[in-house]
C-alpha beads as a LAMMPS data file, in Angstrom:
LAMMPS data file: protein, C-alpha beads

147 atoms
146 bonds

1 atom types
1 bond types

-500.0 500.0 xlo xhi
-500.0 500.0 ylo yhi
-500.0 500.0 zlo zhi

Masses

1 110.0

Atoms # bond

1 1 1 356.896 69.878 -191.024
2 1 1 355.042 68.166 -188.260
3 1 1 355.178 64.113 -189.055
4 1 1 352.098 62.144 -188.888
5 1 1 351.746 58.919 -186.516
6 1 1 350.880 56.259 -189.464
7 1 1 347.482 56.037 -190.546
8 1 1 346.449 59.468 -189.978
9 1 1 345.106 61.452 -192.572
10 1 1 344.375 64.668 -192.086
11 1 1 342.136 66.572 -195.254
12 1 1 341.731 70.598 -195.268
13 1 1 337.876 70.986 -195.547
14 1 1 335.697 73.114 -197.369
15 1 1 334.291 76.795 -195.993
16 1 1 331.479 78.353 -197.828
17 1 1 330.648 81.497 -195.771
18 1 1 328.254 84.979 -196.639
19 1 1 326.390 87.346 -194.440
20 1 1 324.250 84.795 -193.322
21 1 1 326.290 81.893 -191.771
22 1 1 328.340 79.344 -193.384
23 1 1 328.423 76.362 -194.337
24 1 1 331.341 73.649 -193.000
25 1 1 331.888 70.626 -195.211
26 1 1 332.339 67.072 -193.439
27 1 1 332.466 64.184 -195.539
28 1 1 330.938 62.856 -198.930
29 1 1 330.463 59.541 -200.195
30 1 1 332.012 60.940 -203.000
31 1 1 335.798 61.820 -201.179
32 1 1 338.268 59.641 -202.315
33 1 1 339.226 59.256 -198.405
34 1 1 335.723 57.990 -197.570
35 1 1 335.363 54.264 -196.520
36 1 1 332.013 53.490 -195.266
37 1 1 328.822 54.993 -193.039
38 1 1 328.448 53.618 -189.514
39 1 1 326.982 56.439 -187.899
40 1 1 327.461 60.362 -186.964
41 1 1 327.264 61.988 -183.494
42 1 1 328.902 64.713 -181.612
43 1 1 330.757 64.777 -178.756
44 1 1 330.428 67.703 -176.460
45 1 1 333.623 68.656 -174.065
46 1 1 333.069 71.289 -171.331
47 1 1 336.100 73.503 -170.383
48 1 1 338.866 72.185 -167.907
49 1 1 337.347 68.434 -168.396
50 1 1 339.559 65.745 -170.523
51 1 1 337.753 62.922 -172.861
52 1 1 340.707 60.302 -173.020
53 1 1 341.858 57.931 -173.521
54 1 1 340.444 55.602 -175.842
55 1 1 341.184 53.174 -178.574
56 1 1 339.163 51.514 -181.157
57 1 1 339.429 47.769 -182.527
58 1 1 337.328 47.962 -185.740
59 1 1 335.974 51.392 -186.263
60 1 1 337.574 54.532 -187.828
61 1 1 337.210 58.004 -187.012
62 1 1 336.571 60.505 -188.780
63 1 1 336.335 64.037 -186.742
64 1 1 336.475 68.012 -187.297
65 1 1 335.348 70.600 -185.195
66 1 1 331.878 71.804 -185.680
67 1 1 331.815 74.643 -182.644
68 1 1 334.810 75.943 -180.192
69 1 1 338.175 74.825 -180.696
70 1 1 339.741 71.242 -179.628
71 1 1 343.053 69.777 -179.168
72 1 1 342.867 66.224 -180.218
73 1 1 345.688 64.184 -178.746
74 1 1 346.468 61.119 -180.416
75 1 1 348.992 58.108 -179.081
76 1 1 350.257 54.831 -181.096
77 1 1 351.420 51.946 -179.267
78 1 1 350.945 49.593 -182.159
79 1 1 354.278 47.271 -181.648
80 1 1 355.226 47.038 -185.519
81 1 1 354.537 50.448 -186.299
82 1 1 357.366 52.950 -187.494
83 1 1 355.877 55.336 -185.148
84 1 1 355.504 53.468 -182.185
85 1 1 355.931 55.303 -179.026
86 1 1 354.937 58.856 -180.522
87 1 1 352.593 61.298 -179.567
88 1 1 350.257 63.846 -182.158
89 1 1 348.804 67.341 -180.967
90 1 1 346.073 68.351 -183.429
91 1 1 344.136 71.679 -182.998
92 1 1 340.514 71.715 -184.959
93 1 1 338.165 74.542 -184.698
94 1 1 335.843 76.202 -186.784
95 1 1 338.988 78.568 -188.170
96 1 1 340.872 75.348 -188.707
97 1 1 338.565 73.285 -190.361
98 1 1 340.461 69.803 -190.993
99 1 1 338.799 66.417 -190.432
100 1 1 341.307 64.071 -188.761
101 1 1 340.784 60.145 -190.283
102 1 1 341.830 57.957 -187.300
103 1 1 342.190 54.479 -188.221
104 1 1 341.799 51.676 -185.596
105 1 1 344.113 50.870 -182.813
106 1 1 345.274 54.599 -182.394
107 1 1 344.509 55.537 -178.898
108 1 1 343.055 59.276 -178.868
109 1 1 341.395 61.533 -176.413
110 1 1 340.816 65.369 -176.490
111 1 1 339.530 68.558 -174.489
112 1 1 338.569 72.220 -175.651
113 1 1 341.772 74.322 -175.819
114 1 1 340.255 76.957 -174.018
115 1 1 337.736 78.310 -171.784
116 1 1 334.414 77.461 -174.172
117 1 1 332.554 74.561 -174.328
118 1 1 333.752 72.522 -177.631
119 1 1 331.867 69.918 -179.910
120 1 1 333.794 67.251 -182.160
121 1 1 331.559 65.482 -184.568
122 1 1 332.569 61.876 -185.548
123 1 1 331.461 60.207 -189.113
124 1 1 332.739 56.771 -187.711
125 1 1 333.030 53.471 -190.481
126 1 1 330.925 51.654 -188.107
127 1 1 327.971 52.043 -185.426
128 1 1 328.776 52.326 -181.808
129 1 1 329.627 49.081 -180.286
130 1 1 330.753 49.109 -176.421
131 1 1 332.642 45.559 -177.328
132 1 1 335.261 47.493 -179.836
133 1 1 336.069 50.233 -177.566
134 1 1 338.980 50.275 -174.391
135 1 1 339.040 53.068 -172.218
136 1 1 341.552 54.513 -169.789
137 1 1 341.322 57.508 -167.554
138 1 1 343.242 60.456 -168.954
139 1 1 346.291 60.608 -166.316
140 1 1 346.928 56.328 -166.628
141 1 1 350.687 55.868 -166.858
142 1 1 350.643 54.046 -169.946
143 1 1 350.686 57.193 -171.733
144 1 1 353.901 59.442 -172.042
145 1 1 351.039 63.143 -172.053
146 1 1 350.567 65.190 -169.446
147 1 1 346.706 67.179 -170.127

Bonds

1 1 1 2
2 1 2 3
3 1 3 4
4 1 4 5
5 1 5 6
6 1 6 7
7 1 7 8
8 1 8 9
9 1 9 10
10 1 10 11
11 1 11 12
12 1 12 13
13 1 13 14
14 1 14 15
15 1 15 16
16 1 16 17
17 1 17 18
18 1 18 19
19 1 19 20
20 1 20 21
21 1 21 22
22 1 22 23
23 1 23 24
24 1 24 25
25 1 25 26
26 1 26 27
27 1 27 28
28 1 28 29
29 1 29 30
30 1 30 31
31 1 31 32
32 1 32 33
33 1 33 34
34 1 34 35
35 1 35 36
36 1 36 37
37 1 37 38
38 1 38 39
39 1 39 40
40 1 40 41
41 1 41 42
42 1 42 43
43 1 43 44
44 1 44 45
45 1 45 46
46 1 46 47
47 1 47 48
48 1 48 49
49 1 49 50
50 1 50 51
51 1 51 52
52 1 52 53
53 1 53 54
54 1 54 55
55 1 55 56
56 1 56 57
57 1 57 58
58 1 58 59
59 1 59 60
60 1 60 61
61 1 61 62
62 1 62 63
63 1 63 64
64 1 64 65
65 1 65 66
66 1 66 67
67 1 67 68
68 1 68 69
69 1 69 70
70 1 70 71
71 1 71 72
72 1 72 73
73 1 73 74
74 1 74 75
75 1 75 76
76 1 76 77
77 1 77 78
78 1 78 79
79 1 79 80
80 1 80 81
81 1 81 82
82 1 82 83
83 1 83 84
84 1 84 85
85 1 85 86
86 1 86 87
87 1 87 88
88 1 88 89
89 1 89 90
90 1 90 91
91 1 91 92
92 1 92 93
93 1 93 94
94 1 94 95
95 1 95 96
96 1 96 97
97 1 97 98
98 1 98 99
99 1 99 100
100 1 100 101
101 1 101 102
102 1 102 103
103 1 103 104
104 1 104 105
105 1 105 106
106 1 106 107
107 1 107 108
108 1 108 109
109 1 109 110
110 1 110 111
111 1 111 112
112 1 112 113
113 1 113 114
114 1 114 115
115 1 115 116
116 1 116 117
117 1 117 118
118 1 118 119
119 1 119 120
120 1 120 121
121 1 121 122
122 1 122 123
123 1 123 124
124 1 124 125
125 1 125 126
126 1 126 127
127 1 127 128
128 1 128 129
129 1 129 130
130 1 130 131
131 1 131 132
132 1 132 133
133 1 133 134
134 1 134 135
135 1 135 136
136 1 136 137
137 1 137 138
138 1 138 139
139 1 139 140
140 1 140 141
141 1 141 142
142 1 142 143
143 1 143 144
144 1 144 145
145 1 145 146
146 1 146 147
């Protein structure tokens, strides 16, 4: 069994499907892993192009895969951690519908893990604020990955 860096969460989600679609559960208020509303978007990544790394102080993720298939990459350099140092490979896609909870301070970045267009949808704890949020370019040093 794959270990988890500490703090993620990851929660097997909910599939109702028939002849006319499906339908993919997220998140409800009601999910004993839900913490609060900040807002919802969705992040589109176009094949061969990398959306890392970055790191938030305050908010928390919450992502699954609403179309394609991502690899989410996720890195803690927290100095007190027990899992300081390590590195988590997540796949979400449609077929494996999880939603990852990220809490803060976890850097993360992904990129669709193949050759479609992918979208990750985000139920974050709190809105967008560019004052929370570091970013560093995908190939920085800092990180022991190669994309």
């Amino acid at each position: 069994m794959k270990k988890n860096i500490k703090g993620i969460k990851i929660y097997k989600k909910k599939i109702i499907s028939d002849s006319r679609g499906k339908i993919m559960h997220m998140l409800k208020s009601t999910d004993a892993h839900f913490d609060y509303f900040g807002e919802i978007y969705f992040s589109q990544v176009n094949p061969k192009q990398i959306k890392a790394w970055h790191i938030h102080k305050k908010m928390t993720l919450n992502y699954v895969a609403v179309y394609g298939s991502i690899k989410l990459v996720l890195y803690d350099d927290r100095k007190n951690s027990e899992t300081n140092g390590m590195i988590q490979e997540i796949v979400l896609s449609e077929k494996n519908h999880k939603l990852v909870k990220i809490p803060p301070m976890i850097w993360n970045g992904f990129k669709s893990n193949n050759k479609e267009k992918a979208i990750l949808a985000n139920c974050s704890s709190i809105p967008h604020d560019k004052r929370e949020i570091l970013r560093l370019p995908h190939n920085d040093k800092k990180f022991p990955y190669t994309w």
